[in-house]
N, C-alpha and C positions, 0 to 999 in steps of 0.2 A: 587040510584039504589035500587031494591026493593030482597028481598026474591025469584025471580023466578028460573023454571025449567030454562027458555031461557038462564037465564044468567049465569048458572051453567054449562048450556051445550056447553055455548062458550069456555070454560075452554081449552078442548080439541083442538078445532083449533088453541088457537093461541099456546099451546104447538109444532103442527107440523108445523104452521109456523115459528117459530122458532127452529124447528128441521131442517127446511129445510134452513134457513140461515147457518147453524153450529153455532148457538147459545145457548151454554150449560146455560149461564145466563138466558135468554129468554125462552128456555123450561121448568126452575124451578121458573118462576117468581111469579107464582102464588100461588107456596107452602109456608106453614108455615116455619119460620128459623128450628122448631124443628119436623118436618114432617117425617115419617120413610117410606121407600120404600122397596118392596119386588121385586126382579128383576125376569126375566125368569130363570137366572140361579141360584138362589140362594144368592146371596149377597143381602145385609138388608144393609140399609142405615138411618142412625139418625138423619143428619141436612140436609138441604139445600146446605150447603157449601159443603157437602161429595160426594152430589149428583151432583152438578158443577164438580167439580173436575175431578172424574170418567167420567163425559161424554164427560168434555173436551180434556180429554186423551181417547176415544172411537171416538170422531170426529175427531182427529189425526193419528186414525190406523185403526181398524175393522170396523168402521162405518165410514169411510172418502169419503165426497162427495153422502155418502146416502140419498136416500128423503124418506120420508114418504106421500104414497097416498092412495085415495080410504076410506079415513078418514069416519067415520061415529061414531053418538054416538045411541045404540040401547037402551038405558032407562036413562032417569035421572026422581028422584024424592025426595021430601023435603019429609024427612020421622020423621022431631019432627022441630018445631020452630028454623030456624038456623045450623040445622042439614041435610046433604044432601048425595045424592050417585049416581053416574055417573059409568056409562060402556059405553066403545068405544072400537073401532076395527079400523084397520089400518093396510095398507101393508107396508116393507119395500122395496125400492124397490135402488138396486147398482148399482153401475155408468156403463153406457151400457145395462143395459136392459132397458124393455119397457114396462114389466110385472112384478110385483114381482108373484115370484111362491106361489101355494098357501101354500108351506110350511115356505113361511116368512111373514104371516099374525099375529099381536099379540092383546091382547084386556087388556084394563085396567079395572082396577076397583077401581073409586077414592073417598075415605071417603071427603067429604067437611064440611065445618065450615063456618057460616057468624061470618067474621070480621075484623071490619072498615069499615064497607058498602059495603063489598063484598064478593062474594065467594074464601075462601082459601082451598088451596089441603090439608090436615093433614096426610092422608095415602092414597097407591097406592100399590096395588099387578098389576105387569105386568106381562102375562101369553102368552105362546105360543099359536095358535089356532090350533088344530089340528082334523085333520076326525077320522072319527073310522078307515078307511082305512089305515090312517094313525100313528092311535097309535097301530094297529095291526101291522104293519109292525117294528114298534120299540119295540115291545114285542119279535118281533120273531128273531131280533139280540140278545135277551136276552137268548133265548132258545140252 
């Protein structure tokens, strides 16, 4: 396998195909053992194993039976020899709909690293997406 955008950007699907088997191993397969993740809500995660864990107990309650669609990656680029970075968006979408609404839309941003002749995940901030519409409207619970 070579150094490419393409293959960098495959990264992300098979994360949500395997988000959508409920496979918490499968979704971090691609991460380094010592990868740190920044979640939507604030939890920071240091291994792999920590990142399993939590998702496998998330596919057992709050996210049980979720899928993930409507997947897209909107930039990847090798930005030093072996050094890479991906951004994708993806709706969540719970069991009985048919739409996820647009306020369960999230977008990643994942630092990569070649090695072993491939692209690994090292770090990942996952972020809500939100409208201006929408982060108005959560300003104004604040007020």
């Amino acid at each position: 396998m070579e150094q490419s955008v393409e293959s960098m950007s495959a990264v992300p699907g098979r994360m949500y195909e395997a988000w959508n088997r409920g496979d918490a191993v499968g979704f971090f397969a691609d991460f380094a053992e010592d990868a740190l993740v920044a979640e939507l809500e604030g939890s920071i995660y240091r291994s792999r194993a920590d990142m399993v864990a939590a998702q496998e107990v998330a596919f057992t309650t709050v996210m049980k039976g979720s899928r993930l669609v409507q997947g897209e990656v909107l930039f990847a680029r090798v930005v030093s020899p072996g050094v890479g970075v991906v951004h994708s968006r993806v709706g969540i979408l719970m069991p009985g709909e048919e739409e996820p609404p647009p306020t369960r839309f999230v977008m990643q941003l994942l630092v990569m690293v070649w090695q072993e002749d491939r692209w690994i995940v090292t770090a990942m901030e996952n972020a809500r997406l939100l409208t201006m519409d929408g982060m108005v409207a959560l300003e104004a619970l604040n007020a």
